[in-house]
C-alpha positions in Angstrom: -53.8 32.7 52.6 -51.4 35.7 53.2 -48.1 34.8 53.7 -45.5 36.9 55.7 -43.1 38.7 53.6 -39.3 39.3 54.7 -36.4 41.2 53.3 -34.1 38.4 54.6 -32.2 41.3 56.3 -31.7 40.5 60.6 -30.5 43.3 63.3 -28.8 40.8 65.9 -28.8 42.7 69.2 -27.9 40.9 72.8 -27.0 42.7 76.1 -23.0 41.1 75.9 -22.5 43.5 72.8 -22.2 46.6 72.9 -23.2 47.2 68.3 -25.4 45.6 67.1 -24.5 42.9 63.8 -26.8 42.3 61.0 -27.3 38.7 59.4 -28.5 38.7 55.4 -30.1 35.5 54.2 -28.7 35.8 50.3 -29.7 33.1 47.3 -25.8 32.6 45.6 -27.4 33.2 42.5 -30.4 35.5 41.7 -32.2 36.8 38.7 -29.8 40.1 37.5 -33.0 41.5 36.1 -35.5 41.2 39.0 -33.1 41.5 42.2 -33.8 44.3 44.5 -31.5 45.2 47.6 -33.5 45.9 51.0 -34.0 49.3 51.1 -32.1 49.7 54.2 -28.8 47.7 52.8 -27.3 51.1 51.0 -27.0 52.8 54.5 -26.4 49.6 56.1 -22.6 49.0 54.9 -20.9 52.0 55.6 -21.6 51.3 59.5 -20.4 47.5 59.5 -17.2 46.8 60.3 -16.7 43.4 58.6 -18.7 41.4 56.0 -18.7 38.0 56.9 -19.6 35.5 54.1 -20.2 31.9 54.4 -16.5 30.8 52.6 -14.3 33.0 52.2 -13.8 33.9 48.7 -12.0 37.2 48.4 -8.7 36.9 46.0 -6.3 37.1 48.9 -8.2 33.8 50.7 -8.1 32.1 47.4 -5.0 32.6 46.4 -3.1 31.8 50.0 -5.2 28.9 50.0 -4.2 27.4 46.6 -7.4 25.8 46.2 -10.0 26.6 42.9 -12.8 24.5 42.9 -12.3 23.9 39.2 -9.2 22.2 40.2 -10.8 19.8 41.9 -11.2 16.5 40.6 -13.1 13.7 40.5 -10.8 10.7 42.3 -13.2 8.1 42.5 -13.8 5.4 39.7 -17.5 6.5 38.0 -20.0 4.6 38.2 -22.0 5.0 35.5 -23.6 2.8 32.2 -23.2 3.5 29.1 -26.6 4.9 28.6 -25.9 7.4 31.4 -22.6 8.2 29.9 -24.2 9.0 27.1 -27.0 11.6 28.3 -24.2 13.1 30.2 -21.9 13.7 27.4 -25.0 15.4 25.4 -25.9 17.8 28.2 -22.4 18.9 28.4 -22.0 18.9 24.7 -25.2 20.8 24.5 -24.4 23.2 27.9 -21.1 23.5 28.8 -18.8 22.3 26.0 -15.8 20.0 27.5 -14.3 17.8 26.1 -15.3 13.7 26.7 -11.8 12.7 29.1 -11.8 16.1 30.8 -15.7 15.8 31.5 -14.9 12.7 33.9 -12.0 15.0 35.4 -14.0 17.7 36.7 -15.3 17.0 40.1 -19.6 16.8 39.7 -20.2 19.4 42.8 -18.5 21.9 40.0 -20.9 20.1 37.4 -23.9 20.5 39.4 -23.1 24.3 40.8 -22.9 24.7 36.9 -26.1 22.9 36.1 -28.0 24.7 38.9 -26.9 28.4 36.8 -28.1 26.3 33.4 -31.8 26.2 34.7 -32.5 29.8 35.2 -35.0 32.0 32.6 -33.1 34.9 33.4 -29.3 36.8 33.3 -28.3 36.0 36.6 -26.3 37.3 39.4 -24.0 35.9 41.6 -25.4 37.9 45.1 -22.6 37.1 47.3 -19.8 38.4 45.1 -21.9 41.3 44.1 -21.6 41.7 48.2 -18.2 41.3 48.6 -17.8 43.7 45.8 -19.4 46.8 47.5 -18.0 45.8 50.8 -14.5 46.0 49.3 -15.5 49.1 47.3 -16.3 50.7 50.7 -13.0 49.7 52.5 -14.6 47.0 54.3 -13.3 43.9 55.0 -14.3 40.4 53.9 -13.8 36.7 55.8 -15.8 34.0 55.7 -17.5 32.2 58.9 -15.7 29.1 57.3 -12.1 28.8 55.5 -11.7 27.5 51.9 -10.0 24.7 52.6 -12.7 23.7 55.1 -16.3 24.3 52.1 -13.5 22.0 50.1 -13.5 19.7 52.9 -17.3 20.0 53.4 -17.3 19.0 49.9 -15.7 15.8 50.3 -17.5 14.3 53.3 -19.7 12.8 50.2 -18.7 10.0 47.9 -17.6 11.6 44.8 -20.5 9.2 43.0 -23.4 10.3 45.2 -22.8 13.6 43.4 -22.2 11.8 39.9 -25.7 10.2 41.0 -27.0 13.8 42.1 -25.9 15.4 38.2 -27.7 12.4 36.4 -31.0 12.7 38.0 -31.1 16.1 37.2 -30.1 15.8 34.1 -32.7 13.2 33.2 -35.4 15.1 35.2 -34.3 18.8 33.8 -37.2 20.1 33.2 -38.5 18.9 37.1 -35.6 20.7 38.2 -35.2 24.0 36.0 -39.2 23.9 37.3 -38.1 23.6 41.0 -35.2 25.9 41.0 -37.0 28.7 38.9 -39.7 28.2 41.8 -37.3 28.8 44.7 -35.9 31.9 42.9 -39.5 33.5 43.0 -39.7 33.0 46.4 -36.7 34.7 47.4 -37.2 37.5 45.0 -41.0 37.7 46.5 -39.9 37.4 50.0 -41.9 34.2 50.9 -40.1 33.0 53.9 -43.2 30.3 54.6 -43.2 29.4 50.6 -39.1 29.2 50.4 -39.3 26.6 53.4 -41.8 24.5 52.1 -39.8 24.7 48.7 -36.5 24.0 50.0 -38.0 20.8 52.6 -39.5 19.1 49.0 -36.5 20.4 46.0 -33.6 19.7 48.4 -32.8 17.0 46.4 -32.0 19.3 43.2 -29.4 21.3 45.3 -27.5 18.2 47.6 -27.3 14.7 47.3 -29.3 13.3 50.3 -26.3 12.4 51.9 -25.2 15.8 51.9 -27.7 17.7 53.7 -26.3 17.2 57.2 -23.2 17.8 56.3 -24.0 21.2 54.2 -26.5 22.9 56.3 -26.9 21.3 59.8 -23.3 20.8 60.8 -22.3 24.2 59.1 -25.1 25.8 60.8 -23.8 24.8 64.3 -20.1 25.6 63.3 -20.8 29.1 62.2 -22.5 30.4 65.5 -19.5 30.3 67.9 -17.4 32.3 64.8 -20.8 35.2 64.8 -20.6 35.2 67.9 -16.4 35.7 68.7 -16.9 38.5 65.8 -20.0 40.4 67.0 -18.1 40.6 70.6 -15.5 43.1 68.2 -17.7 45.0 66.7 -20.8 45.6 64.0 -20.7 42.9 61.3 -22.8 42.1 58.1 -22.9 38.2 58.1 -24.6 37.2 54.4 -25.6 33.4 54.2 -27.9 30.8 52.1 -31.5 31.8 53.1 -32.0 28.0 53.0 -29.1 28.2 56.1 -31.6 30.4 58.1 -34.8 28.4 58.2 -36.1 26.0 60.6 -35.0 24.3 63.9 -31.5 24.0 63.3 -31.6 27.0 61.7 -28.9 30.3 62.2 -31.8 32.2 63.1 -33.3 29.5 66.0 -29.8 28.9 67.1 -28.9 32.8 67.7 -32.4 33.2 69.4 -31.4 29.8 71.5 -28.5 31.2 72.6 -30.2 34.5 73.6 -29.9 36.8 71.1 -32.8 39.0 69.8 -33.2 39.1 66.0 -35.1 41.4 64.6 -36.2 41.4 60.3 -35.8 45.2 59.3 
């Protein structure tokens, strides 16, 4: 069966504005060797008037918000045997290299975001900075639909263990999930839409604890409209999100059409 193929690029058009805004489904890390831009991206930029990312991550946010997510810690007693302990001090022996005290300091939602990059066959990419990079490059300004301090407080609507539980599945299942993720990669670089949504309904579990899936994708989902919506009043904006964010019911791309907006793939 043919599947429809997408570029994950979205005109966003509605008779209340007067530009129309563009919406980018992005993976936060891609193969370096295999990614292509839509064609139409290059003469894309120089007409926006803001990139809107999901966080925002440019220096200035980071810095005024005194937040790193390697500072974070973990500030919940782990719960964890001593055989687990144990396959998780030789993954990060074998991966990543900290020592055994700071290990159990680092806050898994780091460990995992690390793991996840561990898994790929490929150099890899992270898409959204390379974004922000040629929007800055081409005097364009950068926000975020959400604030740093408010991804950080996304992050902490889950128990600190569910996440510890989240790294030692996927740890003992890594070749399950280095399969899974290296699936979802060819997707996106194909442009399976269909294939991407049936991957992402059965791997969820490798990128959030089940716990977490409401509070990552639905509830952000809903928040981010009103903010695309107060900045496409201003002007033409790039918005660049998760493709995983777009897909579905309470998906960005059902909730714009909901509210009356005519998206368009280009």
């Amino acid at each position: 069966m043919n599947r429809s193929v997408t570029t994950w690029l979205y005109r966003i058009s509605h008779a209340a504005i007067e530009k129309p805004s563009y919406l980018f489904g992005t993976m936060h890390i891609v193969c370096a060797d295999r990614y292509q831009w839509p064609a139409s991206m290059p003469d894309l930029l120089p007409s926006i008037e803001t990139l809107y990312l999901e966080t925002d991550i440019s220096p200035d946010a980071l810095y005024q918000s005194h937040f790193n997510l390697f500072d974070m810690r973990s500030d919940e007693t782990v719960i964890m045997d001593e055989n687990e302990l144990e396959k998780l001090r030789t993954f990060n022996r074998y991966h990543w290299g900290y020592g055994d005290d700071e290990l159990l300091s680092i806050h898994p939602f780091v460990l995992l975001a690390q793991l996840q990059i561990n898994v790929f066959d490929c150099p890899t990419m992270a898409l959204d900075q390379q974004l922000m990079y040629q929007a800055v490059s081409a005097g364009i300004r950068v926000k975020g639909l959400e604030s740093f301090e408010e991804h950080i407080g996304t992050i902490g609507k889950v128990p600190t263990n569910e996440y510890w539980r989240q790294l030692l599945y996927c740890i003992t299942h890594y070749k399950e999930v280095k399969n899974g993720m290296n699936a979802l990669i060819d997707a996106y670089h194909s442009g399976d839409a269909e294939g991407i949504k049936q991957l992402f309904d059965e791997w969820a579990w490798i990128l959030l604890p089940s716990a977490a899936e409401r509070a990552f994708i639905t509830d952000r989902n809903a928040h981010w409209i009103p903010v695309m919506e107060d900045a496409m009043r201003t002007g033409s904006m790039l918005f660049a999100v998760g493709a995983g964010h777009l897909l579905g019911e309470g998906g960005v791309l059902s909730l714009l059409e909901q509210k009356g907006y005519n998206v368009q793939m280009i």
